[in-house]
Residue frames as qw, qx, qy, qz and C-alpha x, y, z in Angstrom:
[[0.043, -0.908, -0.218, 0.354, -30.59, -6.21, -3.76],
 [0.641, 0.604, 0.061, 0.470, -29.36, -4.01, -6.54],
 [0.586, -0.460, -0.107, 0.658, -26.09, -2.39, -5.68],
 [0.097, -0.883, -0.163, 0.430, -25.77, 1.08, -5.97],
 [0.625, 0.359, 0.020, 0.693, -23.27, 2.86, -8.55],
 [0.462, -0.424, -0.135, 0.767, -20.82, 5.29, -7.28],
 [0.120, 0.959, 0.094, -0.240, -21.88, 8.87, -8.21],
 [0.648, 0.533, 0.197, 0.506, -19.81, 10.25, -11.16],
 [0.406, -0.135, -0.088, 0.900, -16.74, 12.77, -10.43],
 [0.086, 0.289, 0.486, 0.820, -18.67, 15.45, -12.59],
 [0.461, -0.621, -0.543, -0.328, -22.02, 14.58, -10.79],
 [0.627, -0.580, -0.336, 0.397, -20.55, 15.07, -6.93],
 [0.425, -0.029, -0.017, 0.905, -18.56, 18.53, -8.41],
 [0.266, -0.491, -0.438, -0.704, -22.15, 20.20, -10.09],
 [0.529, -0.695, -0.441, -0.206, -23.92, 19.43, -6.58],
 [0.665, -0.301, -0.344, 0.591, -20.90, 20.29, -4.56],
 [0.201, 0.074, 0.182, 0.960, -20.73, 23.96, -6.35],
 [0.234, -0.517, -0.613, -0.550, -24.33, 24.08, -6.23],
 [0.576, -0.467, -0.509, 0.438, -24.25, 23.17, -2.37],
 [0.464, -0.242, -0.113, 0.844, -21.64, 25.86, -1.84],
 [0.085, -0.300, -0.323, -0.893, -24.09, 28.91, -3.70],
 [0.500, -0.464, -0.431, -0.591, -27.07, 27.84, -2.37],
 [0.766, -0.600, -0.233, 0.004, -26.17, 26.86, 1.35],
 [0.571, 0.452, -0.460, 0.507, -22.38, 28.34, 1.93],
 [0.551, -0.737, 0.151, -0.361, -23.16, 28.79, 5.69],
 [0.936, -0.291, 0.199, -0.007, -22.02, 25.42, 7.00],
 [0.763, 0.481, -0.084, 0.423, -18.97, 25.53, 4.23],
 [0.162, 0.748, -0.242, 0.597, -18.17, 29.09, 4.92],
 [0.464, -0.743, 0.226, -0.426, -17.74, 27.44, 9.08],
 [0.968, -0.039, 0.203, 0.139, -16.18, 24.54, 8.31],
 [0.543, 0.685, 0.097, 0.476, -13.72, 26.77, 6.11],
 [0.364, -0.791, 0.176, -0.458, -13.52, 29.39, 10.14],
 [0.815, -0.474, 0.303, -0.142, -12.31, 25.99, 11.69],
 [0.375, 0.668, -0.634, -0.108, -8.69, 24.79, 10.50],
 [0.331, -0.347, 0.861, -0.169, -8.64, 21.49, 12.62],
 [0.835, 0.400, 0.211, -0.313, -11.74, 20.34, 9.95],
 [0.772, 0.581, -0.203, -0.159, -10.00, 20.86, 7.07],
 [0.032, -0.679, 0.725, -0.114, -6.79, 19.55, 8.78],
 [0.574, -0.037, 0.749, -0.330, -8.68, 16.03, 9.39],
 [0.772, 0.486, 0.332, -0.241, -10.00, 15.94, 5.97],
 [0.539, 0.750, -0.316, -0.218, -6.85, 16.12, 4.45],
 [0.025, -0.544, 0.834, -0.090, -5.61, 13.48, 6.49],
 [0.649, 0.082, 0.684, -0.322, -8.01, 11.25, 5.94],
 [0.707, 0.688, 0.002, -0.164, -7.70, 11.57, 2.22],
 [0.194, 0.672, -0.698, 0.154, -3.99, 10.31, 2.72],
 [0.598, -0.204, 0.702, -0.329, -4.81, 7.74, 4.78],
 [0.829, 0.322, 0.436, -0.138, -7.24, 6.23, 2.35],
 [0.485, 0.665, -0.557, -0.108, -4.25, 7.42, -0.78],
 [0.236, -0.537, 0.777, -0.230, -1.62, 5.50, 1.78],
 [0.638, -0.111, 0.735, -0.200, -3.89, 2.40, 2.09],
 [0.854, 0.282, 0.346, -0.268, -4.91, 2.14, -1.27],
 [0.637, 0.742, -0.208, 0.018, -1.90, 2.16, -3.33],
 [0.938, -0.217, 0.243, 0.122, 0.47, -0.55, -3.68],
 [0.067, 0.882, -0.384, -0.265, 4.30, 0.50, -4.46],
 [0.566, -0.315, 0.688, 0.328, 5.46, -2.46, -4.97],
 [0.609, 0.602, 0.499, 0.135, 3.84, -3.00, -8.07],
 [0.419, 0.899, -0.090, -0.091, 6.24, -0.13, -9.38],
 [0.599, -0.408, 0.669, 0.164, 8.98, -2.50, -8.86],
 [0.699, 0.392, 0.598, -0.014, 6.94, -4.95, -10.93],
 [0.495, 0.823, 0.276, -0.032, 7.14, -2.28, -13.71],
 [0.354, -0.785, 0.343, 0.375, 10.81, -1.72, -14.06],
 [0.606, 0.279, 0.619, 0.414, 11.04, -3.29, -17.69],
 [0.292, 0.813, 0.307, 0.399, 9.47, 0.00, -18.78],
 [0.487, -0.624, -0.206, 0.576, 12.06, 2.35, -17.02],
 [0.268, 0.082, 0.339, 0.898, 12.60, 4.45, -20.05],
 [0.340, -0.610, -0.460, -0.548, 8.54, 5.60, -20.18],
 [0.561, -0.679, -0.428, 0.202, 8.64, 5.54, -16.60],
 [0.435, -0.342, -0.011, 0.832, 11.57, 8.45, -16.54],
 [0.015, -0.341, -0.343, -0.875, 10.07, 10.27, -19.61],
 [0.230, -0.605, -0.676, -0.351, 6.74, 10.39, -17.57],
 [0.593, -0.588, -0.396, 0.382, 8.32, 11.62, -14.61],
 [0.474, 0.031, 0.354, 0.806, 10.37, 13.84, -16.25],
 [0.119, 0.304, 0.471, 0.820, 7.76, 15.36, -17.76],
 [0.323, -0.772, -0.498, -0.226, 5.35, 15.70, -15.26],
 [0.606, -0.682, -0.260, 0.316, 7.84, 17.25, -12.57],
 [0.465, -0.271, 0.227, 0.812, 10.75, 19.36, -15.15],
 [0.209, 0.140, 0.495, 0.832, 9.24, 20.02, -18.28],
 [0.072, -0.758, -0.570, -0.310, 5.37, 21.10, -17.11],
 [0.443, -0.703, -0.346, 0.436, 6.67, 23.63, -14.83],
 [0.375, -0.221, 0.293, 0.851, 9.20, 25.03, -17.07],
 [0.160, 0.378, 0.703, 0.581, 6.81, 25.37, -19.34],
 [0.240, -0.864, -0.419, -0.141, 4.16, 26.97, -17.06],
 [0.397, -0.599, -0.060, 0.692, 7.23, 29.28, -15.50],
 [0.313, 0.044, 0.450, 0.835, 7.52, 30.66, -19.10],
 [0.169, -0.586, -0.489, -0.623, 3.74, 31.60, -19.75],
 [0.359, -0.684, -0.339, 0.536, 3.81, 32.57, -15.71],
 [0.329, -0.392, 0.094, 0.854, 5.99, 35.16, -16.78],
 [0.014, 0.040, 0.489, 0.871, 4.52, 36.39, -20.10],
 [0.181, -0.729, -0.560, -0.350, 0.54, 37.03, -18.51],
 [0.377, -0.522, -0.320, 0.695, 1.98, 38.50, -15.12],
 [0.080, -0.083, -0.200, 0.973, 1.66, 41.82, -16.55],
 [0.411, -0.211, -0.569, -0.681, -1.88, 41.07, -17.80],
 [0.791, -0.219, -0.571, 0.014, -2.86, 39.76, -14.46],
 [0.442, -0.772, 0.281, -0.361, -2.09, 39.42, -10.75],
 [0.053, 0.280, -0.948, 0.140, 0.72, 36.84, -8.92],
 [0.408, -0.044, 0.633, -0.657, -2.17, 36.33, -6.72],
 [0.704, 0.409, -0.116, -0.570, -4.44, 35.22, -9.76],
 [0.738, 0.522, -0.413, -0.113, -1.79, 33.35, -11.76],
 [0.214, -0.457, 0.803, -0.317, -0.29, 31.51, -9.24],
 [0.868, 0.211, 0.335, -0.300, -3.05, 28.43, -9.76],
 [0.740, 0.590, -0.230, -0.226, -1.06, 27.93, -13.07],
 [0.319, 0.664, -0.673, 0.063, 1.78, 26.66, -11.03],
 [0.623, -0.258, 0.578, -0.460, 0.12, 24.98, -8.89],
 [0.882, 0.434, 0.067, -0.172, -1.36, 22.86, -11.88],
 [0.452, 0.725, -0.518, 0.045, 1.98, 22.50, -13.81],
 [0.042, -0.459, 0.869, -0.180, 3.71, 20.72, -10.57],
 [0.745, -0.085, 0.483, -0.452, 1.13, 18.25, -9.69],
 [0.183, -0.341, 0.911, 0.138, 1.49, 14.92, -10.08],
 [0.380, -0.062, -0.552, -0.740, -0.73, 12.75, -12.43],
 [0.770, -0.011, 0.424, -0.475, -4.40, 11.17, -10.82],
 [0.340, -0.153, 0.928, 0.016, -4.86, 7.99, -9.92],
 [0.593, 0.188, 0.782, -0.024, -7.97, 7.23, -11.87],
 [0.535, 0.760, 0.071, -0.361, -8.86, 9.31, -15.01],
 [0.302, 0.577, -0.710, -0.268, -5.45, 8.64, -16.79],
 [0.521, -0.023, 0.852, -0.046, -5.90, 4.58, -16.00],
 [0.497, 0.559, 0.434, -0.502, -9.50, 5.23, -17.24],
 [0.481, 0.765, -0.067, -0.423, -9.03, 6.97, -20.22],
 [0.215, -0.509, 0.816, 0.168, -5.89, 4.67, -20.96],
 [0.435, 0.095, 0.858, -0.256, -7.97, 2.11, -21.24],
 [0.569, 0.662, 0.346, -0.344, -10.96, 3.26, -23.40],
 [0.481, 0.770, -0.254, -0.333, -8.31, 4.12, -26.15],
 [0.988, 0.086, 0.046, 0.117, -6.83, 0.61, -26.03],
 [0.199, 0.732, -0.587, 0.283, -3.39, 2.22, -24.77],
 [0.624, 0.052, -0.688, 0.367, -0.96, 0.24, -22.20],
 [0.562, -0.682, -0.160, -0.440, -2.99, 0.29, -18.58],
 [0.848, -0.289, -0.172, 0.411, -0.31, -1.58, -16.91],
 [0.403, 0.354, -0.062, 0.842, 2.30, 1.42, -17.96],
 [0.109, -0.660, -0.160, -0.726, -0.28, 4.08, -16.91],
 [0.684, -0.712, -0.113, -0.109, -0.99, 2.54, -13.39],
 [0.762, 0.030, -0.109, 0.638, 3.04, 2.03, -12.82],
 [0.331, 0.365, 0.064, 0.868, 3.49, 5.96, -13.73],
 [0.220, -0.669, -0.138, -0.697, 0.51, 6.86, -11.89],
 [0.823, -0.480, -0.177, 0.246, 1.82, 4.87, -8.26],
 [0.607, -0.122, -0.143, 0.772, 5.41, 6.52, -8.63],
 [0.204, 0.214, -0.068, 0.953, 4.56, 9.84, -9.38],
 [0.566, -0.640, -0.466, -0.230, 1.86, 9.88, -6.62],
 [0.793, -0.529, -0.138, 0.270, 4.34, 9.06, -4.49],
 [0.365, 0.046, -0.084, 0.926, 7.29, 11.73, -5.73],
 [0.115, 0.598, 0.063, 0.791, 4.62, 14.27, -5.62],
 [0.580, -0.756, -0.303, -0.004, 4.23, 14.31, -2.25],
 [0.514, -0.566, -0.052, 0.643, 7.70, 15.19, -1.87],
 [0.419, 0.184, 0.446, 0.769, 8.82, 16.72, -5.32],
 [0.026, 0.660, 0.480, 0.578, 5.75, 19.44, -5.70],
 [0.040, 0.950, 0.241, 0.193, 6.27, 21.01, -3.23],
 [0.706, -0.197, 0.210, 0.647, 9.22, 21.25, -3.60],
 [0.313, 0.509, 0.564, 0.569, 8.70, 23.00, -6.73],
 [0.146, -0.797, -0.500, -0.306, 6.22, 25.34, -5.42],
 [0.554, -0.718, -0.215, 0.362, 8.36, 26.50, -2.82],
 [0.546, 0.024, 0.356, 0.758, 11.18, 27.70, -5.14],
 [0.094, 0.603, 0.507, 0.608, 8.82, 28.87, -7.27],
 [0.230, -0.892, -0.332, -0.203, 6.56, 30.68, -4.82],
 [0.716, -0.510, -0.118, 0.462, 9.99, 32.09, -2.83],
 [0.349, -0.153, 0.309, 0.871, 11.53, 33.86, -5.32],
 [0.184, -0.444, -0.603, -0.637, 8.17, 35.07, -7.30],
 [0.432, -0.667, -0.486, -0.363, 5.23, 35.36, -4.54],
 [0.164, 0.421, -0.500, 0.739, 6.20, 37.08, -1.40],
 [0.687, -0.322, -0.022, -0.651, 2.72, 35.86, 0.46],
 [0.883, -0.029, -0.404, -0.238, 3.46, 32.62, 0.80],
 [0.614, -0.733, 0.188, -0.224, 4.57, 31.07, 3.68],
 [0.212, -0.691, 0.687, -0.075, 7.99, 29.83, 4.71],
 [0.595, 0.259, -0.735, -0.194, 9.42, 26.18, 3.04],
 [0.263, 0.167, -0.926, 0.215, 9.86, 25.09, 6.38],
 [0.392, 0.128, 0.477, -0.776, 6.81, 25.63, 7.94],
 [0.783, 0.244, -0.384, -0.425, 5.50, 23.81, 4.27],
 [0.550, 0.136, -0.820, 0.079, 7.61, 20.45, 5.24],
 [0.237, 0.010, 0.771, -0.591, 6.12, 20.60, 8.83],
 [0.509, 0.214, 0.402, -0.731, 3.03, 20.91, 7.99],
 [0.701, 0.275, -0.533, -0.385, 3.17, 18.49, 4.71],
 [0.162, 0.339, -0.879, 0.293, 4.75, 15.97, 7.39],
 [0.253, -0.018, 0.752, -0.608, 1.85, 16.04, 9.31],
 [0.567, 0.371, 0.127, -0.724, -0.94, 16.62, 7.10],
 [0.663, 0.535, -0.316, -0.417, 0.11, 14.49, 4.36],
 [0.287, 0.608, -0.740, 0.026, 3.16, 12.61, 4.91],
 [0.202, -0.176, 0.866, -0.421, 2.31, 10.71, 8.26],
 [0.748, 0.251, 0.198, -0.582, -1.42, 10.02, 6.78],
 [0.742, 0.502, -0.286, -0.339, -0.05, 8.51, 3.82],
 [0.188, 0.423, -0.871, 0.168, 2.95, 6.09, 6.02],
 [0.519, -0.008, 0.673, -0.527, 0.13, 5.04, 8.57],
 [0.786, 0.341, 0.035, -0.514, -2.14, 3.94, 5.36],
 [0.623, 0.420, -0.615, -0.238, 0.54, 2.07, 3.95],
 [0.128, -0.253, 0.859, -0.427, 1.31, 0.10, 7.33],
 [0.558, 0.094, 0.751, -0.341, -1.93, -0.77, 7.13],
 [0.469, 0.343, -0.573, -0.578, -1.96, -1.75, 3.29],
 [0.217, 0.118, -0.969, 0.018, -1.96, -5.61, 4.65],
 [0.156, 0.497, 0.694, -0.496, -5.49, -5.00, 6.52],
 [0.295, 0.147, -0.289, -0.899, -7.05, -2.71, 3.04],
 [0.254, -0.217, -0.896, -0.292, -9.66, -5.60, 2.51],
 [0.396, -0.510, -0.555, 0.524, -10.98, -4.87, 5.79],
 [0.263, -0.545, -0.183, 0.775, -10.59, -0.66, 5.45],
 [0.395, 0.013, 0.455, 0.798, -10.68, -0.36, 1.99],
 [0.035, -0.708, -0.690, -0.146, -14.22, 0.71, 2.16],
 [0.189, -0.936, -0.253, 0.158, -13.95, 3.78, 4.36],
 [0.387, -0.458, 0.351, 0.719, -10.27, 4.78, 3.31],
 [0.138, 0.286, 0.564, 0.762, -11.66, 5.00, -0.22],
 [0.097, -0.845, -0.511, -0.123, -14.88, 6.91, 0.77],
 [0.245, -0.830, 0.166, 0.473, -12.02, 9.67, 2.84],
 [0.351, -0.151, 0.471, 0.795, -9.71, 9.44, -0.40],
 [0.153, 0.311, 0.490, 0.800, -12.39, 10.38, -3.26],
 [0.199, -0.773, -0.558, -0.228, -14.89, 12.81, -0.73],
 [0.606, -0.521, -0.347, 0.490, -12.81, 14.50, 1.42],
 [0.232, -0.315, 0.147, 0.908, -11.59, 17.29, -1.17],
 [0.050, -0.490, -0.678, -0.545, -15.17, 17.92, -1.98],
 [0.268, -0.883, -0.353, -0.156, -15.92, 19.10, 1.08],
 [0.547, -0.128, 0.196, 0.804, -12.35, 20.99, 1.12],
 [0.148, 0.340, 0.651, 0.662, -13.82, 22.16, -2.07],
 [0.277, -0.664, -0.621, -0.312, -17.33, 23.42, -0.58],
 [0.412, -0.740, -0.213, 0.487, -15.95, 24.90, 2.57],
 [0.372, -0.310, 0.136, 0.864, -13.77, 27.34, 0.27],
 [0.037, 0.398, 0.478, 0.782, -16.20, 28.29, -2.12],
 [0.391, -0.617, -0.653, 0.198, -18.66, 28.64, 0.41],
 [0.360, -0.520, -0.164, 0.757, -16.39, 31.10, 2.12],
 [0.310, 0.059, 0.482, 0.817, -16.40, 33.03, -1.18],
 [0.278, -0.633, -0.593, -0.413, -20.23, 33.40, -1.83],
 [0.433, -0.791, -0.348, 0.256, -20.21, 34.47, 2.33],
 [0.348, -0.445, -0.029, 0.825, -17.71, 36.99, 1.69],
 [0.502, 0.835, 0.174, -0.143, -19.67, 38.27, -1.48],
 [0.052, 0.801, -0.445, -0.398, -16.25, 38.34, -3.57],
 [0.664, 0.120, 0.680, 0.286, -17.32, 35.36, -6.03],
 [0.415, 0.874, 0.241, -0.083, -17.97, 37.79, -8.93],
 [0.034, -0.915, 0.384, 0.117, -14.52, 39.49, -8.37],
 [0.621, -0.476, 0.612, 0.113, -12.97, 36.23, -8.03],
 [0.707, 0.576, 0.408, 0.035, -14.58, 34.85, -12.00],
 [0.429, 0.884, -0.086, 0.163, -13.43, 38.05, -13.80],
 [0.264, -0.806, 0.529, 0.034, -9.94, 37.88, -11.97],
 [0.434, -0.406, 0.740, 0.314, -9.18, 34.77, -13.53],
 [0.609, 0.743, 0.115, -0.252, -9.85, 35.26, -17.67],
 [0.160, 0.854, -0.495, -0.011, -6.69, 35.38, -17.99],
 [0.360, -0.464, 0.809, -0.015, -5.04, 33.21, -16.16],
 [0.730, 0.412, 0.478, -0.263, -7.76, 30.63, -17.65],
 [0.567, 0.759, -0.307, -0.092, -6.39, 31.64, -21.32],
 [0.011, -0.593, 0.791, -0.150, -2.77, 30.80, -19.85],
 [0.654, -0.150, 0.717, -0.189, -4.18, 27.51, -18.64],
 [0.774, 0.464, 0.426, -0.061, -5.70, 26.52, -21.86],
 [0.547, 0.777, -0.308, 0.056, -2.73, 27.44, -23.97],
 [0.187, -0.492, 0.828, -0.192, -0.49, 25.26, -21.43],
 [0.776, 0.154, 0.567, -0.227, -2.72, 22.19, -21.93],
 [0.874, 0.466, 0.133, 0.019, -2.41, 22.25, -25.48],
 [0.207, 0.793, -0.559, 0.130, 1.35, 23.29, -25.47],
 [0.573, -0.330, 0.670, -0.337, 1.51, 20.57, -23.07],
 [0.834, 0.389, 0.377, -0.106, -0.65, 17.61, -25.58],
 [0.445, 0.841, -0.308, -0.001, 1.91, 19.23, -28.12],
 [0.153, -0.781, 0.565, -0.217, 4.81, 18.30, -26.66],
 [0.727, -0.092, 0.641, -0.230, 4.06, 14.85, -25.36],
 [0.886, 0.335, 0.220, -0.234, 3.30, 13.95, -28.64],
 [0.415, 0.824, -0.382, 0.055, 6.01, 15.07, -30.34],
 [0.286, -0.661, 0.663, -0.204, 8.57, 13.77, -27.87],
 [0.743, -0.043, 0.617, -0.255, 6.86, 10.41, -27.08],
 [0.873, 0.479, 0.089, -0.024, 7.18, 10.05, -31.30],
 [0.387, 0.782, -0.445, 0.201, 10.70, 11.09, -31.63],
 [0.432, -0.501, 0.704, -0.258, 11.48, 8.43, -28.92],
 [0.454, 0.114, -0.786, -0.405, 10.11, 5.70, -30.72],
 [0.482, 0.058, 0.695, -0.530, 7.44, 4.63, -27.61],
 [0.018, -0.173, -0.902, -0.396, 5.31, 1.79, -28.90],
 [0.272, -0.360, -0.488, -0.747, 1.48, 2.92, -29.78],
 [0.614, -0.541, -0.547, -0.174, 0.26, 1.52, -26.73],
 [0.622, -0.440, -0.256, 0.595, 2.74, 3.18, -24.94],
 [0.113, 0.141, 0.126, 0.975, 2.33, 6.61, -26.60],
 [0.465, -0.491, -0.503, -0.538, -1.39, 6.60, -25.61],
 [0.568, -0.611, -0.529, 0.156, -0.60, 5.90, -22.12],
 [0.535, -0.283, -0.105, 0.789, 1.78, 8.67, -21.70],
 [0.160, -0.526, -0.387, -0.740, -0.49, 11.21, -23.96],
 [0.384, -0.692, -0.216, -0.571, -2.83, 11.12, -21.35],
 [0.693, -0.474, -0.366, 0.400, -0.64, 10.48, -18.19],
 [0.470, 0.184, -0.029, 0.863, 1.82, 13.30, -19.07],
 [0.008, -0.273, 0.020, -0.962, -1.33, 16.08, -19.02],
 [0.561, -0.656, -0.435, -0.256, -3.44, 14.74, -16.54],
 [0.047, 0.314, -0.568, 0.759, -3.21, 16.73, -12.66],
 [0.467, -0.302, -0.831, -0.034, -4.34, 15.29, -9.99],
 [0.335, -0.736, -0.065, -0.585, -6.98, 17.64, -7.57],
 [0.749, -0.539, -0.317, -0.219, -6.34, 15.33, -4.77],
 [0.704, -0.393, -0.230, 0.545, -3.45, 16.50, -4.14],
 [0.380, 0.207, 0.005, 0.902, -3.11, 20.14, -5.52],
 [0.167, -0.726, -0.320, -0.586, -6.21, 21.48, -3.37],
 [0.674, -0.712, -0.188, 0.062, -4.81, 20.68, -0.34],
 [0.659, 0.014, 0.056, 0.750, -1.47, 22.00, -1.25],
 [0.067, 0.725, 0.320, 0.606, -3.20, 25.17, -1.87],
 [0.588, -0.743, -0.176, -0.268, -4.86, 25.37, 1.63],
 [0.799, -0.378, -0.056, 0.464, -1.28, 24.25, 3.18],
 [0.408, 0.338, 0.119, 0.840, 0.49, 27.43, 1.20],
 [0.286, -0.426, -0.148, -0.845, -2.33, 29.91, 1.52],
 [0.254, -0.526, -0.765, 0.269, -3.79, 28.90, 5.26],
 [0.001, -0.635, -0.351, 0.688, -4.99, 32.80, 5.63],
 [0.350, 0.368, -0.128, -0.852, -5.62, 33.98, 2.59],
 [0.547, 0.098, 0.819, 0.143, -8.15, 31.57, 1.14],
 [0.338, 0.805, 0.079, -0.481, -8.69, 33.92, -1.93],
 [0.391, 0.640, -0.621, -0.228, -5.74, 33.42, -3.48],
 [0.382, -0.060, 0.921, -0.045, -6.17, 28.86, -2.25],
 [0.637, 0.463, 0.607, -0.108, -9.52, 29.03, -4.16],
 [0.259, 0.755, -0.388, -0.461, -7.84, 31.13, -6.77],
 [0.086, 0.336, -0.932, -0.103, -5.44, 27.88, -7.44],
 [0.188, 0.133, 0.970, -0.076, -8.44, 25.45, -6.88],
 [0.735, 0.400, 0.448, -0.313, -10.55, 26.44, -9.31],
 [0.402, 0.666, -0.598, -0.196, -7.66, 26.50, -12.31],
 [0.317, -0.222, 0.913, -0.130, -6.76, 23.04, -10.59],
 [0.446, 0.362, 0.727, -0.376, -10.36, 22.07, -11.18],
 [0.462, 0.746, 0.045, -0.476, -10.92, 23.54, -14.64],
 [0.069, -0.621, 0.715, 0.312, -7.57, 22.13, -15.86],
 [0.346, -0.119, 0.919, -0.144, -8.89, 18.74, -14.97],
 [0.518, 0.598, 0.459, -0.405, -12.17, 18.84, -16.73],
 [0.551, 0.795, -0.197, -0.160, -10.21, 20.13, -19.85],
 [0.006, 0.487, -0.865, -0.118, -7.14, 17.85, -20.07],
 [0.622, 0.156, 0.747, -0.173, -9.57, 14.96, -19.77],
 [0.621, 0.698, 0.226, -0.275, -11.76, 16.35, -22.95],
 [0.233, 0.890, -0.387, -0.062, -8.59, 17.44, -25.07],
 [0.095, -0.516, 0.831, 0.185, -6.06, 14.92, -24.19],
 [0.728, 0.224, 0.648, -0.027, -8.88, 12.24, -25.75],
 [0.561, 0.810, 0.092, -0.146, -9.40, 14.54, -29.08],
 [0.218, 0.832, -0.474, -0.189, -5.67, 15.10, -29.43],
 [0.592, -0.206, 0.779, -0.003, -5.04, 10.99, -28.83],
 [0.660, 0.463, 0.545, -0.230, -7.80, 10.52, -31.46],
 [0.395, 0.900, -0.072, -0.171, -6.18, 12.78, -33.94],
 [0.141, -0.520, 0.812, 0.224, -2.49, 11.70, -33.66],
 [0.483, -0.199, 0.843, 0.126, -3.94, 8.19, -34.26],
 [0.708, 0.555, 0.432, -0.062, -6.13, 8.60, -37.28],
 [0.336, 0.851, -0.321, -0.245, -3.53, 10.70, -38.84],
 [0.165, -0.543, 0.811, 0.143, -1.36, 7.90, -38.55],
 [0.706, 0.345, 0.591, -0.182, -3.79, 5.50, -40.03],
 [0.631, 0.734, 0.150, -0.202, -4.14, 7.73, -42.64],
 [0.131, -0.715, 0.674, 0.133, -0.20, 7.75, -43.20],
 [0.394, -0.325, 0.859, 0.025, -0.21, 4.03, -43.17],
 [0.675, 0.464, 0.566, -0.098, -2.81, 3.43, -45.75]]
């Protein structure tokens, strides 16, 4: 019997958004009920927890210089960066709006699309999966970290650090110790722990837009973020900028400047929509604000951090001929 193929990220986002327009009832009650989405974000930790193996950044301690720049850059320099263009749309804009941009900036890089893409351009996959286990595992503690600062001194909505480390403890923290305990039984689990790790923040995803469409304030929500959008896309390529530059003035070897190209400006959704919802539990305007810049980022750092790979490396062809 011919085995299925796993529905394409792209393909499960188009029907999920579709879902959420054309049926947002069930979303918009699933969205009314906080112990749902409180289960689906621990079950998408669970299946992170079981499926990712830390030791194997041990394993990867030869490259500790790429491993610090990667970290480095995903947790010091994207923020700084996005604190700088925070500041210079705010008056063009709302916090409430632009607040997604920091969300994006802290997050930590996804497990598969940088591997992926790592791959296809015949960069160093071993480097990328190393960079993309450790800073999995700081951003659970390290982002929001970040965000809290950030959103403490800047956003006056948001809710109280500690009440963020309780509620990351539970939601996130304890999902993601229990999976690893049972890392030694994943053969056995790996099935459903991956089905809760890459579905669960679709229907996250579906329950908030939902709400949107039922409150009739998806129209308001589009034109409220033009802006920010602009800001996003002028951080991505300030971002792709940067990386390169750096990653050449370090002397990283080709196969290691390709993996860090597209580790450095990939963000991972699966963990910055539920960081939203864990900031913003009552106002889920300004959560789906941040998750759809989260979501838009992603889609465009993918497209953009291939073209700008492609381009560093034929100029350098053309250099060498």
């Amino acid at each position: 019997m011919r085995k299925l193929r796993k529905p394409s990220f792209y393909m499960v986002l188009a029907f999920t958004l579709a879902l959420a327009l054309l049926l947002p009832g069930p979303g918009a009650y699933i969205k009314g009920h906080d112990w749902i989405i409180t289960l689906l974000i621990m079950a998408m930790y669970f299946g992170i927890g079981i499926s990712m193996d830390i030791s194997k950044v041990i394993a990867g301690i030869a490259k500790w210089r790429e491993m610090l720049f990667a970290q480095v850059f995903l947790f010091v320099i994207s923020p700084a960066i996005a604190a700088v263009l925070y500041a210079a749309f705010l008056p063009h804009s709302t916090k409430e709006a632009m607040i997604g941009l920091m969300f994006v900036s802290s997050l930590a890089t996804p497990i598969s699309s940088g591997i992926m893409l790592t791959e296809s351009k015949h960069g160093n996959s071993v480097l990328s999966m190393y960079n993309v286990i450790l800073s999995q595992f700081l951003g659970i503690f390290v982002t929001p970290l970040i965000l809290s600062v950030f959103l403490k001194t800047q956003f006056e909505m948001a809710v109280s650090f500690s009440s963020i480390v309780a509620e990351l403890a539970i939601k996130m923290l304890l999902p993601f110790a229990a999976g690893q305990l049972c890392f030694r039984f994943r053969d056995k689990l790996m099935r459903p722990a991956r089905f809760c790790k890459d579905y669960s923040i679709f229907v996250i995803l579906y329950s908030y837009v939902s709400f949107a469409v039922s409150e009739g304030y998806i129209a308001r929500l589009v034109s409220s973020l033009m802006v920010p959008a602009i800001a996003l896309v002028i951080f991505l390529f300030i971002l792709l900028a940067v990386g390169t530059v750096l990653t050449g003035a370090l002397r990283f070897a080709r196969e290691d400047r390709i993996s860090l190209i597209f580790t450095c400006t990939q963000k991972t959704i699966g963990m910055g929509i539920p960081l939203a919802v864990l900031f913003f539990p009552d106002q889920g305007e300004v959560a789906l604000n941040a998750t759809l810049l989260i979501i838009v980022y992603y889609i465009l750092s993918m497209i953009f951090s291939i073209f700008s790979v492609d381009l560093l490396f034929q100029a350098e062809r053309k250099v060498a001929i």
